[in-house]
LOMAR-846209 format. One line per 3 residues: number of its first residue (from 1); for each residue x, y, z of C-alpha. Coordinates in Angstrom, 3 decimals, m for minus. Layout:
<sites>
NUM> X Y Z  ... $
</sites>
This chain:
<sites>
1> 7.433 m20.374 m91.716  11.110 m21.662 m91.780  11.892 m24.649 m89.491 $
4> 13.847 m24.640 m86.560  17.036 m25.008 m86.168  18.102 m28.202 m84.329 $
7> 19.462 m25.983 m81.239  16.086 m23.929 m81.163  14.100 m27.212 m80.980 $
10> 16.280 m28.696 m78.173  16.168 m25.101 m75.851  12.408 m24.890 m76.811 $
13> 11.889 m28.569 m75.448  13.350 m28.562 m72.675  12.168 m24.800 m71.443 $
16> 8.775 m26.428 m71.583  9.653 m29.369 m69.883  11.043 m27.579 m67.454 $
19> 8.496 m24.894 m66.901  5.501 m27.359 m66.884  7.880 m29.350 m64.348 $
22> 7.815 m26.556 m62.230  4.359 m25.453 m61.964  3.150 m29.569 m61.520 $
25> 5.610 m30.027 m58.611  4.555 m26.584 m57.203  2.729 m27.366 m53.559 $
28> m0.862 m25.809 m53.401  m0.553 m24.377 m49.052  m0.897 m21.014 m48.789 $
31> 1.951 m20.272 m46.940  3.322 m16.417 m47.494  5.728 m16.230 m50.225 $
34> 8.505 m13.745 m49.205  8.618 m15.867 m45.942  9.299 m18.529 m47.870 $
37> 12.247 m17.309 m49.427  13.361 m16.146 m45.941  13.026 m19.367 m44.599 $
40> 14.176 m21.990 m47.296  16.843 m20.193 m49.091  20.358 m20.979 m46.902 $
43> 22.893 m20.324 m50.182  25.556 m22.843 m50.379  28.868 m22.947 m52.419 $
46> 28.599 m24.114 m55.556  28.731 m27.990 m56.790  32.549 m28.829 m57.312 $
49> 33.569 m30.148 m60.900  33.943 m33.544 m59.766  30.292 m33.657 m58.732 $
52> 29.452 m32.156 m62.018  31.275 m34.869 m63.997  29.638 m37.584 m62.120 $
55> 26.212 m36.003 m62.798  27.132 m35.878 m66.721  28.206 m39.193 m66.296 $
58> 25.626 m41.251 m64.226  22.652 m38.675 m64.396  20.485 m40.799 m62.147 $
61> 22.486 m39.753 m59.292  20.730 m38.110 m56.359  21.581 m34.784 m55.183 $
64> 21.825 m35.912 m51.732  25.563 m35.841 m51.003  25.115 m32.022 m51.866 $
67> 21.856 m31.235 m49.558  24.426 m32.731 m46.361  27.330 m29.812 m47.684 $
70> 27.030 m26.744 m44.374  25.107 m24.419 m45.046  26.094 m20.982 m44.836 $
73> 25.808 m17.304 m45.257  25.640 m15.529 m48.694  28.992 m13.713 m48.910 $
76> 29.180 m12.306 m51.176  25.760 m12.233 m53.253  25.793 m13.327 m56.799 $
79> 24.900 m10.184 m59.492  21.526 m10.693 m60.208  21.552 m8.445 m62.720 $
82> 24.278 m10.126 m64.514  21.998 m13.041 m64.752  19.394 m11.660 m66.032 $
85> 21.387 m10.230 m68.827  22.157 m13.796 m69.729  18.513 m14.150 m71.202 $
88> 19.555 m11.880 m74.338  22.851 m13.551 m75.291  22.765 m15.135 m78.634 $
91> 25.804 m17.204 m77.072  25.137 m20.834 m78.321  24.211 m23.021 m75.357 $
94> 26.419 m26.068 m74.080  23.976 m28.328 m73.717  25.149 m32.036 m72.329 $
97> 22.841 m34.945 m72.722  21.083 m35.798 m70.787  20.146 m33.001 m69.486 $
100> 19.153 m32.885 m65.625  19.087 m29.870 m63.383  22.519 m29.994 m62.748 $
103> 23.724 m29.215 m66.393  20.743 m27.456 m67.882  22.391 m23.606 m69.259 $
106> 22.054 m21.128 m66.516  20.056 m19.138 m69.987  17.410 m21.706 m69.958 $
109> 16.857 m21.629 m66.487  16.735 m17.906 m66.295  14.053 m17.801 m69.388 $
112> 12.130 m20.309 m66.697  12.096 m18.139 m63.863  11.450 m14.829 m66.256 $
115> 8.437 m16.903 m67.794  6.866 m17.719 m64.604  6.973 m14.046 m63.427 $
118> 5.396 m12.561 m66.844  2.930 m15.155 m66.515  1.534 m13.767 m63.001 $
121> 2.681 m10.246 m63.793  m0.967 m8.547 m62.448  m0.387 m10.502 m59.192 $
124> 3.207 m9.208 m59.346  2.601 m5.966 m60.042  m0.070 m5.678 m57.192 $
127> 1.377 m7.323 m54.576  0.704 m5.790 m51.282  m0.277 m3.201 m53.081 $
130> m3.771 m3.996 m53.982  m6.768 m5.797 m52.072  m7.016 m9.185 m52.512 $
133> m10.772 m10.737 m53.080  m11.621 m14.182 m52.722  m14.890 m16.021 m53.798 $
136> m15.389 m19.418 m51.500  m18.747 m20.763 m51.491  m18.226 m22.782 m48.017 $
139> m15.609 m21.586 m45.983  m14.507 m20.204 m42.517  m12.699 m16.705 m41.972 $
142> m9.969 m18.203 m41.118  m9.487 m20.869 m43.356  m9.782 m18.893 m46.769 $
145> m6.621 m19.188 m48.820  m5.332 m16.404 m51.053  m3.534 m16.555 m54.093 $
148> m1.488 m13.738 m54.910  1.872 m14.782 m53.587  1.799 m17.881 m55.498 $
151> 3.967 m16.875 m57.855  6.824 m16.525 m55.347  6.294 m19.497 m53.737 $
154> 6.382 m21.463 m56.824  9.857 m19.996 m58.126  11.022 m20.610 m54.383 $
157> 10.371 m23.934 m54.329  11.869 m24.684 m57.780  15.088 m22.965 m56.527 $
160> 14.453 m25.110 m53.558  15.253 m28.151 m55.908  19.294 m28.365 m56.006 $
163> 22.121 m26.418 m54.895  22.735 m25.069 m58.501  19.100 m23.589 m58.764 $
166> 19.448 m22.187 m55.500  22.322 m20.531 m56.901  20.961 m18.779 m60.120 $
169> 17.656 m18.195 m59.030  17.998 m16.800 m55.393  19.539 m13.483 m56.315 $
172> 16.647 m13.001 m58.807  13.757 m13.951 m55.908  14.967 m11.469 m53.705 $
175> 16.095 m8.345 m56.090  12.764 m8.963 m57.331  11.370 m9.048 m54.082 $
178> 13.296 m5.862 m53.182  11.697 m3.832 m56.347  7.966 m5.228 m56.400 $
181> 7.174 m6.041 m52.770  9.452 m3.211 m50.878  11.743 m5.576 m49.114 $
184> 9.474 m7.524 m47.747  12.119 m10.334 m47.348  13.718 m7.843 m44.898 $
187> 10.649 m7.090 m42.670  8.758 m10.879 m42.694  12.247 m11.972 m41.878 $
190> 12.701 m9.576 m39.031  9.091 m10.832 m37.969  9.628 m14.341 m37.210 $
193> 13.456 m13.792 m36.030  15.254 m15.735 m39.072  18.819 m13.945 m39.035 $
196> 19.743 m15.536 m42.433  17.111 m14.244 m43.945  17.796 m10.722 m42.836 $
199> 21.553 m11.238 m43.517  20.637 m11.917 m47.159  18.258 m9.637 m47.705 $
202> 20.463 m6.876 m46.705  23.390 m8.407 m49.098  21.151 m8.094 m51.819 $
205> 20.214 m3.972 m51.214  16.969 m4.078 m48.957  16.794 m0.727 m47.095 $
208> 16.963 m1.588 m43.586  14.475 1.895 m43.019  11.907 0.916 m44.591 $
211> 8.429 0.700 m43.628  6.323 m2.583 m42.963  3.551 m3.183 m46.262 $
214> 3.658 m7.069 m45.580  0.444 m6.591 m42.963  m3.163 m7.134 m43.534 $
217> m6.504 m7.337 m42.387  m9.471 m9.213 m43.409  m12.911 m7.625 m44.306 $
220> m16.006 m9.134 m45.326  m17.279 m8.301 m48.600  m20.589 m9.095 m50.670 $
223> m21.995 m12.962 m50.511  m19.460 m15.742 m49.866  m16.732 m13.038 m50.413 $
226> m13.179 m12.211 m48.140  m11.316 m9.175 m48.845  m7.720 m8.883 m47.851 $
229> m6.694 m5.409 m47.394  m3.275 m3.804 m47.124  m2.292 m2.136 m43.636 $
232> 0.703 0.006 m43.147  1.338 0.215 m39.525  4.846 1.768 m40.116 $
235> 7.229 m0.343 m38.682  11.041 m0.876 m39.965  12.521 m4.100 m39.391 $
238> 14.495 m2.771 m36.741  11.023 m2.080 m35.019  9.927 m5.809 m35.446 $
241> 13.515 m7.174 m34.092  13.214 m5.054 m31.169  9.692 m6.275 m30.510 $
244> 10.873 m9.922 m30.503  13.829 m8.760 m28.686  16.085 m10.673 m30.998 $
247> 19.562 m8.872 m29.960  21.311 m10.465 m33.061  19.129 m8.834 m35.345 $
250> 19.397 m5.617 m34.075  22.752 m5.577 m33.865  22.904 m6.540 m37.761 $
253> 20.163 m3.744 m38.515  21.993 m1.655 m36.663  25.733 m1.948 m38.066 $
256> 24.011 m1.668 m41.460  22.552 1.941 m41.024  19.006 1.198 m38.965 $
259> 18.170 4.736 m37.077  17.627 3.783 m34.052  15.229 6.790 m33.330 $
262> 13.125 6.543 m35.920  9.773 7.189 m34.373  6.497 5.494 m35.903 $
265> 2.786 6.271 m34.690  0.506 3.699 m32.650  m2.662 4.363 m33.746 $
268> m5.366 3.491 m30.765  m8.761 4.523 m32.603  m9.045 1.975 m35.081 $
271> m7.221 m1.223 m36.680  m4.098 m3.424 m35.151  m4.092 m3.150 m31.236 $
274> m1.387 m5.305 m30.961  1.380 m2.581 m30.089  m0.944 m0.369 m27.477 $
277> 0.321 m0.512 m24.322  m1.908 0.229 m20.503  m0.359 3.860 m20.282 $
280> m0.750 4.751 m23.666  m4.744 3.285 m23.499  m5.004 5.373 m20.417 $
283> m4.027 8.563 m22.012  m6.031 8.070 m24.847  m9.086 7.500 m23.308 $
286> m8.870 10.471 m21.491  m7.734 12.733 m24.716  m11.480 11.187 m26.260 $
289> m13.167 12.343 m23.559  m11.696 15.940 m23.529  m11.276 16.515 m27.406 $
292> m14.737 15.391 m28.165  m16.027 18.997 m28.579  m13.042 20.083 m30.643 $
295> m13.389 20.046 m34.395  m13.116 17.553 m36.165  m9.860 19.102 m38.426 $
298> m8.116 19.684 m34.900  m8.315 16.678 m33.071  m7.666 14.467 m35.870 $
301> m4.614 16.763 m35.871  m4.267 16.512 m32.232  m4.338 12.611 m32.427 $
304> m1.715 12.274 m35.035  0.473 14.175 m32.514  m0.090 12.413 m29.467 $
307> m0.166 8.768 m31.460  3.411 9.544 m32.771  6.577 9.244 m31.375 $
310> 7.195 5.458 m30.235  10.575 4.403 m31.394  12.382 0.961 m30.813 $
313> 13.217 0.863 m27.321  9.006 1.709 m26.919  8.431 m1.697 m28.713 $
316> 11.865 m3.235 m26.922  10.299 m2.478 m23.167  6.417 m2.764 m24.068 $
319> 5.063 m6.674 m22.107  2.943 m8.799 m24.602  0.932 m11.234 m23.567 $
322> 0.462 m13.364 m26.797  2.693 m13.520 m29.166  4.685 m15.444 m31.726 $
325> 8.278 m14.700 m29.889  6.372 m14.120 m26.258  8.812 m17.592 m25.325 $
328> 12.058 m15.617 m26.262  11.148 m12.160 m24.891  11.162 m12.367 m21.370 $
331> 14.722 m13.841 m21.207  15.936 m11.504 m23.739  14.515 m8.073 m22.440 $
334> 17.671 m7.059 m20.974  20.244 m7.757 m23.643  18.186 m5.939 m26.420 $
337> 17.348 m2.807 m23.875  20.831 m2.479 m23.054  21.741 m2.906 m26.876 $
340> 19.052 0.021 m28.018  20.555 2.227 m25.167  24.016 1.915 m26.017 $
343> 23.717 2.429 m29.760  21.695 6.196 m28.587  18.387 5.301 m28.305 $
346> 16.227 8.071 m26.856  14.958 7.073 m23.271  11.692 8.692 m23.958 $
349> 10.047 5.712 m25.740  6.830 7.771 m26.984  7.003 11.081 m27.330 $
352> 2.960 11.901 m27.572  2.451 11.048 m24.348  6.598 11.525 m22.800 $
355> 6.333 7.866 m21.833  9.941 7.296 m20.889  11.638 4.168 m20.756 $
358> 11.633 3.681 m16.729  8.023 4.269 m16.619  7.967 1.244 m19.054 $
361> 10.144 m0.580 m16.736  8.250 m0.113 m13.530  4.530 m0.778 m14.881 $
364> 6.369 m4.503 m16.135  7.837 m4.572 m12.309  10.876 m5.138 m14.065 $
367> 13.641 m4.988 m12.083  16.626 m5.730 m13.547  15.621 m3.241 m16.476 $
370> 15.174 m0.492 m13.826  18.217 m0.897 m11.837  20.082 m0.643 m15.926 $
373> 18.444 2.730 m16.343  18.700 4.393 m12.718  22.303 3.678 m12.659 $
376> 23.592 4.776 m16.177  23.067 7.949 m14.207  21.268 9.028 m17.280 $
379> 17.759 9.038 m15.501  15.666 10.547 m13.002  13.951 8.717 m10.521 $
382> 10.949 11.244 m10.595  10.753 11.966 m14.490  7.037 12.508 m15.087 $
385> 4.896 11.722 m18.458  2.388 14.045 m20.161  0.042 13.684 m16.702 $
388> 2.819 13.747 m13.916  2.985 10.375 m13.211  6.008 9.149 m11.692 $
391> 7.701 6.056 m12.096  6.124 4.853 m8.722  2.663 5.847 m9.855 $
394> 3.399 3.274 m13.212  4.409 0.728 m10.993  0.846 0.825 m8.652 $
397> m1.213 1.849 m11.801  m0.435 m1.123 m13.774  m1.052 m4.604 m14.116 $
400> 1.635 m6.623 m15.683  1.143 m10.331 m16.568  3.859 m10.766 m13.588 $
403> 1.459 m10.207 m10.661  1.666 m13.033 m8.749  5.013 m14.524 m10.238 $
406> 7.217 m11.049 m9.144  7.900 m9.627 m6.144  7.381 m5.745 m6.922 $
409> 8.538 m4.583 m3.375  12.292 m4.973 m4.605  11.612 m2.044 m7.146 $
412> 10.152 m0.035 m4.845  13.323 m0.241 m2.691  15.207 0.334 m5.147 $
415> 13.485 3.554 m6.377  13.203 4.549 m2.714  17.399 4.179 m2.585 $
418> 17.722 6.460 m5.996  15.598 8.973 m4.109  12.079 8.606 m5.384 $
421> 9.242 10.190 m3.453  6.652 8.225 m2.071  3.924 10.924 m1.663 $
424> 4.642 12.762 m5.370  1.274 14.131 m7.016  0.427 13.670 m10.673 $
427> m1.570 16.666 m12.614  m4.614 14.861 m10.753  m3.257 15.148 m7.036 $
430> m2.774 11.678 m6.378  0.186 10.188 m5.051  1.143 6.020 m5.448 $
433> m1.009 4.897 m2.494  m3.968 6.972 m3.591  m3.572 4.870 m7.240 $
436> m4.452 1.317 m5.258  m8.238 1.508 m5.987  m9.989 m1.402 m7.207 $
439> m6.837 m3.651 m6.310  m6.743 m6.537 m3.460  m4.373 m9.110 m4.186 $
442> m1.026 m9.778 m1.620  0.859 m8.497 m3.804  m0.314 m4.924 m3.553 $
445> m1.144 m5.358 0.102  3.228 m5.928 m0.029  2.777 m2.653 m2.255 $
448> 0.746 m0.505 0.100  3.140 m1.476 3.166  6.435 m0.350 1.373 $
451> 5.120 2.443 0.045  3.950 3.214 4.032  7.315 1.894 5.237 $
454> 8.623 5.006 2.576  6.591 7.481 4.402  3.597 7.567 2.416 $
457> 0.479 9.451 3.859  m2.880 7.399 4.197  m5.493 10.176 3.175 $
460> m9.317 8.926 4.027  m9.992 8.563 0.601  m7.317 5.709 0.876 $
463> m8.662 3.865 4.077  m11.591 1.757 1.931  m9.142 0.302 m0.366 $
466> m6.268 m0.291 2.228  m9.220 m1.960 4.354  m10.132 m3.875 1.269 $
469> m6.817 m5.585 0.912  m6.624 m5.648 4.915  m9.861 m8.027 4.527 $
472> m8.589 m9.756 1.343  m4.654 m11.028 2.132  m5.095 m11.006 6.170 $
475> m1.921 m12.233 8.697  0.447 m9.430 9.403  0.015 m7.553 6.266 $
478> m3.772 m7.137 7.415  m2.742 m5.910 11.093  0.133 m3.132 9.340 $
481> m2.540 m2.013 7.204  m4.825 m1.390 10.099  m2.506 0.930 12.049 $
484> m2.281 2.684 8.890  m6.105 3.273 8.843  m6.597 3.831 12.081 $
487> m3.924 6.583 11.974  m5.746 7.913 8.633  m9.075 7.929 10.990 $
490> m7.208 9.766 13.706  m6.152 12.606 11.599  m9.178 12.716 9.714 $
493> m11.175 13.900 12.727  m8.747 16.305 14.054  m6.868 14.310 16.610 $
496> m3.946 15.169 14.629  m2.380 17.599 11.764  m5.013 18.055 8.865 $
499> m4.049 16.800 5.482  m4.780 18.474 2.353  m7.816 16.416 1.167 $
502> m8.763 16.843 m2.500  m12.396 15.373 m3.294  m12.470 13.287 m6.497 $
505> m13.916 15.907 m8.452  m11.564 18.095 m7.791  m9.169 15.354 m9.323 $
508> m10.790 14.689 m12.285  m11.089 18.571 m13.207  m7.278 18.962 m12.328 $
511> m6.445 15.663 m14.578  m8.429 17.602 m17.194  m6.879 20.458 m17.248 $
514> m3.628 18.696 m17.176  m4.771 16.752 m20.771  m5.692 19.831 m22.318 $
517> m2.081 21.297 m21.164  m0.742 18.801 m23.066  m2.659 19.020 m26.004 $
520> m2.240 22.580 m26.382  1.655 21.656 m26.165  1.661 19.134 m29.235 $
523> m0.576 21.756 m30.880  1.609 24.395 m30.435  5.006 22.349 m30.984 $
526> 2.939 21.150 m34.752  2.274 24.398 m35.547  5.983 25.893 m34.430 $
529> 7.723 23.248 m36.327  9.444 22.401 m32.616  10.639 25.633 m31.130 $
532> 10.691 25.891 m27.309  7.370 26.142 m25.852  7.968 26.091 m21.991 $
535> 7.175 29.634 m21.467  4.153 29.228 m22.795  3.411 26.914 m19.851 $
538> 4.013 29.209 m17.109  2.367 32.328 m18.493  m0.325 33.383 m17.003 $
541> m2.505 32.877 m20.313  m1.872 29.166 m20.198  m1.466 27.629 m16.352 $
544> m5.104 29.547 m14.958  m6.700 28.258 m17.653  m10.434 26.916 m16.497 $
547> m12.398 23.813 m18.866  m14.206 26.700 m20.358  m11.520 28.429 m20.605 $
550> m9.604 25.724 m23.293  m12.813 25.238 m24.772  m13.357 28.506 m25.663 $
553> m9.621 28.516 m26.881  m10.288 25.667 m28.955  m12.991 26.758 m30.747 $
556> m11.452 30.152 m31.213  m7.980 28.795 m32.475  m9.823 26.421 m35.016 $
559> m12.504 28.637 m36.204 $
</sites>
């Protein structure tokens, strides 16, 4: 074998110096990789020549006059690819002495970072791709650490080191990261609001459409074993910005291509909750109960349609409870629904169930979002969801995380000025006051009198609850509540005009019907390829439909 060369000895020294640098240094927390590179990298300018010289010069000094340069955004983003071509030069490499970070070749440290990636290229090439097992013989769920990401992490800390690595070796992570991991720089940034990270990402090619592959869940496998498993839940960045209502991030997404109307599913049978809101749990308890003897090929059909359809004003509007960014939301709400509104996002938020964006509003007794919509004029104040509930009946259905710190009367009054009926039906027959059931708190006692003072009927099915929250708040809201029922009492046995009384069978069977209405509309508008189906909703062969009538249909149109 012919000796080396005196330059072939020097670059093979120091590339294992440098590589067995890197992975000693490398800190062992399992924190996720692409996040990592969203979070550290903040490119700076490059080092100036005099800083260069005095490195050559005095190579003991520290870097620190560089880490206090600004930092700013990557503008524009260095060719990764040109770097990479570096690697298969036979240029001869300037090497000073001695060599530090700051004048090792930009070849040397490119062979580094290409090492360290064909070194983990299984974990590469599976990503979030593959399941993940781990074997811990004493552990806790949620202390098991995985491994995969490692990799990244490593090669973002070494580029973590100096300005100049940052340089050569951050338009590598995240081209990389863009090919092998499907921009999941883009999406984790999105996630935990970090704008620069999103800014760079998008320099650097991510597409801003696509889909989230950066979640998981963990499932317990054979003896002292912890699988992590892949989840898509189909959200775009622009999905996770408007979630954490970060209006700066939308606005980027947004002037870089992001359809605002792209529509993903939320699934409600199985796997991450997080995104299900009250109305939407609602509805799909009731399609369970009246799909249950439809075959299994149709309704799993029939749930992809009615689980589809939420776009980003849906995840803009919905309240959470617990949550990362739940600190930033609540003052932000308005700024990022006004945003998704004006750039032409649809107002109906969910389109399996026609959730629209005021029903949204009310249930959240949000105000200030509800006065936006009912004056852009672009909004009804009656529009009615998949089973005709009104924007009143989301307000006395629901039970945002607000009772007891907002005043809902306000909305009411202000619904009641835009013209909104206080004794509408729903497909079950139940207008707003007949909704207060099972609640008996002041604040719906200050619900049941406005929705009197709007001319609301008290039907005796009403008098127990409104008697209820009579007992339960008490002062003047007890003795208005008692005229109510007394009137309710009157009329009841004839002293006055009979009201039309439906029994609460009667109102399940017509809230029945009214779910299979709609399912036969997302069946027929699947199978039409979304023609006009109205008329079929007036015929008689659809509206005098009995139970046994749709489940005959069913069975028939499956068979």
């Amino acid at each position: 074998m012919a000796p080396l060369s005196d330059d072939e000895v020097l670059e093979s020294t120091v590339h294992n110096a440098s590589f067995n640098a890197t992975l000693d240094a490398t800190n062992a927390s399992d924190s996720s990789t692409t996040e990592a590179m969203a979070s550290h990298f903040s490119p700076t300018p490059p080092s100036s020549p005099e800083i260069l010289r005095a490195r050559i010069r005095n190579p003991t000094t520290s870097d620190s006059t560089e880490s206090k340069a600004p930092q700013g955004l990557l503008s524009p983003p260095k060719d990764s690819s040109n770097l990479r071509s570096k690697r298969n030069s036979k240029e001869s490499l300037p090497i000073v002495f001695p060599v530090t970070l700051a004048t090792l070749p930009e070849k040397i440290i490119l062979h580094i970072v290409d090492s360290v990636f064909e070194r983990y290229d299984t974990d590469v090439r599976a990503g979030y791709n593959e399941d993940e097992v781990v074997y811990e013989p004493h552990f806790e769920v949620t202390e098991v650490k995985f491994h995969r990401f490692d990799v990244w992490r490593d090669i973002a800390h070494l580029a973590s080191t100096c300005k100049r690595l940052n340089e050569i070796i951050t338009p590598i992570l995240y081209t990389e990261d863009i090919e092998q991991n499907d921009s999941s720089c883009l999406l984790l940034s999105a996630k935990r609001r970090n704008l620069p990270g999103i800014q760079q990402s998008l320099l650097y090619g991510a597409d801003v459409n696509t889909e989230d592959c950066t979640e998981f869940q963990l499932e317990d496998g054979d003896y002292h074993c912890v699988t992590r498993v892949p989840v898509i839940v189909g959200l775009t960045s622009l999905h996770w910005s408007a979630y954490c209502r970060h209006s700066a991030a939308l606005q980027l997404l947004l002037d870089h291509g992001a359809d605002v109307n792209l529509e993903t599913s939320i699934a409600t049978s199985w796997g991450d909750r997080r995104f299900v809101t009250r109305p939407l749990a609602n509805f799909f308890w009731k399609f369970d109960e009246e799909s249950f003897d439809i075959p299994l090929g149709a309704r799993y059909l029939l749930r992809n349609e009615v689980e589809a359809g939420a776009n980003a004003l849906y995840f803009a509007l919905m309240e959470v409870k617990d949550s990362p960014c739940s600190d930033n939301r609540h003052e932000a709400r308005v700024a990022a629904t006004k945003l998704l509104i004006e750039a032409g996002a649809s107002l109906i938020t969910h389109r399996g169930t026609d959730l629209h964006a005021l029903h949204q509003a009310c249930s959240n007794w949000d105000l200030e979002t509800a006065r936006i919509l009912l004056e852009s004029k672009l909004v009804k104040h009656d529009v009615r969801d998949a089973l005709g509930n009104t924007p009143l009946h989301y307000l006395v259905m629901e039970n945002p995380s607000s009772v007891g710190h907002t005043d809902p009367v306000p909305l009411i009054q202000l619904l009641e000025k835009h013209g909104a009926d206080a004794n509408a039906r729903n497909a079950a027959g139940c207008s707003p006051l007949q909704c207060i059931t099972d609640k008996s708190t002041l604040c719906y006692a200050n619900i049941a009198i406005a929705l009197l003072d709007m001319g609301a009927h008290v039907s005796p099915d009403t008098v127990s609850s409104l008697q209820r929250i009579g007992v339960a708040v008490g002062g003047e809201a007890k003795l208005k509540l008692e005229t109510a029922v007394a009137a309710a009492n009157r009329k009841a046995c004839g002293i006055d005009e009979p009201s039309d009384i439906l029994l609460p069978e009667e109102r399940r069977e017509n809230e029945r019907l009214a779910v299979h209405a709609w399912m036969y509309k997302r069946w027929v508008l699947r199978r039409d390829g979304g023609n006009d189906i109205e008329e079929m909703f007036v015929g008689e062969g659809t509206k005098n439909r009995t139970l046994n009538d749709w489940n005959a249909f069913w069975r028939s149109t499956v068979a």
